[in-house]
C-alpha positions, 0 to 999 in steps of 0.5 A: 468545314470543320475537317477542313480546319482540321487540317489548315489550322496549326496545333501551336494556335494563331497569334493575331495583335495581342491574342492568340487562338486555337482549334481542337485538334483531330484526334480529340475531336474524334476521341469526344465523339466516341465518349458521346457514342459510348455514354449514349449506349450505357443504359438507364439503371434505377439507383436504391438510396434506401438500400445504399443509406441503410449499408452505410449506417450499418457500417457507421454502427459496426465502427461505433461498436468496435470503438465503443469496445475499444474505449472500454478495453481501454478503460479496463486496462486503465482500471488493471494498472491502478489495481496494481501497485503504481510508481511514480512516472510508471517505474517499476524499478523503485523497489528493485533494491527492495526485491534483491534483498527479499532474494538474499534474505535467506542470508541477511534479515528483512524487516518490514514495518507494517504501519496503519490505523485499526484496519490492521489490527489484530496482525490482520493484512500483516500477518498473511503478508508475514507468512508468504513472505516467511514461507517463500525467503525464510524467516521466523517470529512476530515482529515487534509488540508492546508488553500492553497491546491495544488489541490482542494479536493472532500471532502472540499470547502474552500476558503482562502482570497486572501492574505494567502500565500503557502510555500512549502518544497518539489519539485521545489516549494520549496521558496529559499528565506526561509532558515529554513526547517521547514515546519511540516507534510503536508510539508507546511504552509500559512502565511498572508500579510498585504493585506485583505478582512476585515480591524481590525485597530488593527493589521497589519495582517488580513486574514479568510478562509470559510469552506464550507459543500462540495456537492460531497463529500462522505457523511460522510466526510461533518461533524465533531464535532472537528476544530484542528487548527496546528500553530506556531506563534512569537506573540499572534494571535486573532482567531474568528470564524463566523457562518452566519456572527456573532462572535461565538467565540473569542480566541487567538493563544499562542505565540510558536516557536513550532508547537502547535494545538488549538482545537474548539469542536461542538456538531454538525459542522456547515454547514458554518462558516469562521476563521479569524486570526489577528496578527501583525506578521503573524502566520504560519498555518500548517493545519486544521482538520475536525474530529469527536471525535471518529472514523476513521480519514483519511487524504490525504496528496498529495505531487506532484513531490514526490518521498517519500524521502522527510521526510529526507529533512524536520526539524526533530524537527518541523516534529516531533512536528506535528506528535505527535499532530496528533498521526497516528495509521497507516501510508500509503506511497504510492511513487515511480512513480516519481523516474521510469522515471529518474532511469536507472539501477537496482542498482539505484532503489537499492539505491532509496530503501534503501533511502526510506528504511530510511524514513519509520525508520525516521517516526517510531522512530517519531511515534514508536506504528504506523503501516506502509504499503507501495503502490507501483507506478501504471503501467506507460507507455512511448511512443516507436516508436509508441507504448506505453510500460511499464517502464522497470526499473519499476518492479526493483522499485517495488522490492525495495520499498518491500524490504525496507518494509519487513526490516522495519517489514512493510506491502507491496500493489502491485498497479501494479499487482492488474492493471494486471501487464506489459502493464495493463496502456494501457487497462486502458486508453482503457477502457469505461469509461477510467480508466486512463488518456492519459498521460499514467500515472495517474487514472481517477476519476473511475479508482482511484474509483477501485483501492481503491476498491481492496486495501479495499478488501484485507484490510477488507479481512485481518481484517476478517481474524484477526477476525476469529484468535481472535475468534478461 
């Protein structure tokens, strides 16, 4: 009967009223019989779930290894690129124009003004920065410094007569019997009173200081062939200079409200030699510098107790007398240690930001072709219960300080994570030799010595790297 359908029954269907009806066709009805048959013949197979569920978490394990794997090569490339220097919108080239003078510098002076807090007193961190940069684009001398340094320097051996006096603008040294706030860019000067080592009828005041060639020092600092003397003074002052006990040079310190520089130039410094200065009114020494005609200069301007917001408090007027005298091609603000134990809130490291924020824009306009890269504090730790521990404002510091350096188009050195971040002061201070002190807070001159040693590294790392651009 069904074959017979087969055969009468048309492939396009009945049409009866409003419906229409259709058969299986031959070839299919022939075609599921063969499957029938075939499904018929496949044999009974015992399935192992146990097996099939323990592969597939296997395999779910490997992936959630690889990945985890993955997340963490992720993390550590993260970590590397904050150790690095970093700009802002991840652009290297800020500090090009930097790096092409740093090229040239073997026929034009670059000068570096190496700003911070006591982490870099004693020309620590500056003076191995000095000394790759002097050996690999030339360069001689100190840099500036103060007749009366707060801390003696590796790199000078003076000695000022007792009756030069210091006044500092910053901090609680700050005199308060002076009223003008006008202490230039070292943020102080020395003046004489009327005691001395050496008597000149002439004149009421008489002072010297004897710069000596230091002994243990970086080698390339030891020499100069240019004296820069910064003053200001309301009367002519007669400046000599000495070599072995003999006049070598006799001239005179203009009269000049504002802050002017005298410069003696050598054809090859002397090992020894002494200022003395003679006036009726004491002039205002605002610094010496010890430099080479071309080169890289660098200079280590420690301000203790600073919190790097000090360029505000400051004459504007006498700040940017000096500035332009010295003429800065790069500025290194390295700040922020001295604010993390009295700040308590996220918001006032915020605020401590955007106050710092307002420094480096000051300094900018003051010196508008210089280019600015700012240090962050070095871990720190304070003593709980019996343990000591990392700041906890301190990241939140550190935060802000990047922060004010992205939005002034400035470069940005985590000190913190190149020490191996939270906790890392610790195993400083552990460590054979000690790379920081007991305090909990400051390097060791080898720690200093290492610190420096990675941020050059990442700095010469970038110069290559505009280098290789400029060739390309």
């Amino acid at each position: 009967m069904v074959i017979i359908l087969f055969w009468f029954f048309p492939n396009e269907g009945i049409k009866i009223a409003n419906m229409e009806f259709h058969f299986i066709s031959k070839e299919e009805f022939l075609n599921e019989n063969e499957l029938m048959e075939f499904k018929s013949e496949i044999p009974n197979v015992d399935i192992n779930y146990d097996s099939i569920n323990k592969a597939k978490q296997h395999i779910q394990d490997s992936l959630k290894n690889e990945l985890v794997l993955l997340e963490k090569k992720h993390q550590e490339a993260i970590l590397l690129s904050k150790k690095n220097i970093q700009y802002p919108n991840n652009d290297p080239s800020i500090l090009f124009s930097f790096f092409k003078k740093l090229e040239n510098a073997k026929f034009k002076k670059v000068r570096i003004m190496h700003y911070g807090d006591s982490q870099i007193e004693c020309d620590r961190i500056s003076g191995r920065l000095r000394q790759r940069l002097q050996k690999k684009f030339g360069g001689k001398g100190a840099g500036i410094f103060p007749i009366i340094a707060a801390t003696k320097k590796s790199s000078l051996n003076n000695i000022p007569s007792k009756n030069w006096i210091r006044k500092t603008g910053f901090g609680s040294y700050i005199d308060k019997e002076i009223k003008h706030k006008k202490y230039g860019a070292l943020f102080s000067y020395c003046t004489m009173n009327r005691d001395s080592l050496f008597k000149d009828t002439n004149f009421i005041y008489n002072g010297e200081i004897t710069i000596k060639r230091p002994t243990k020092s970086y080698q390339l600092c030891r020499s100069f062939n240019t004296l820069k003397i910064f003053y200001s003074n309301s009367e002519s002052t007669i400046l000599r200079l000495l070599i072995n006990d003999s006049i070598f040079l006799t001239d005179t310190l203009k009269k000049s409200d504002e802050i002017k520089v005298k410069q003696l130039y050598f054809s090859k410094g002397p090992r020894e030699f002494k200022l003395q200065f003679s006036s009726n009114i004491s002039p205002k020494i605002y610094g010496i510098s010890l430099e080479g005609k071309k080169g890289v200069v660098v200079d280590n301007i420690p301000l203790r107790g600073a919190s790097g917001t000090e360029f505000s408090k400051v004459d504007l007027a006498s700040l940017r007398q000096m500035q332009k005298l010295i003429s800065a091609d790069l500025f290194i603000l390295e700040f922020g240690g001295n604010t993390i134990p009295y700040i308590k809130s996220k918001e006032r490291a915020i605020k401590y930001g955007n106050y710092f924020k307002k420094q480096i824009l000051k300094l900018k306009k003051i010196n508008p072709k210089a280019m600015f890269l700012i240090i962050g504090p070095a871990d720190m730790a304070k003593k709980q219960k019996t343990e000591f521990i990392t700041y906890p404002i301190l990241e939140d510091v550190i935060s802000a300080l990047k922060t004010a350096a992205f939005e002034t188009n400035s470069c940005f050195w985590d000190m913190y994570l190149n020490m191996g971040g939270e906790n890392s002061i610790q195993k400083w201070v552990s460590e054979k030799p000690a790379l920081a002190a007991r305090d909990y807070i400051h390097f060791t001159h080898t720690g200093a010595k290492k610190i420096a040693d990675f941020f050059i590294e990442d700095f010469m790392k970038d110069y290559d790297n505009y280098l290789d651009q400029k060739n390309d």
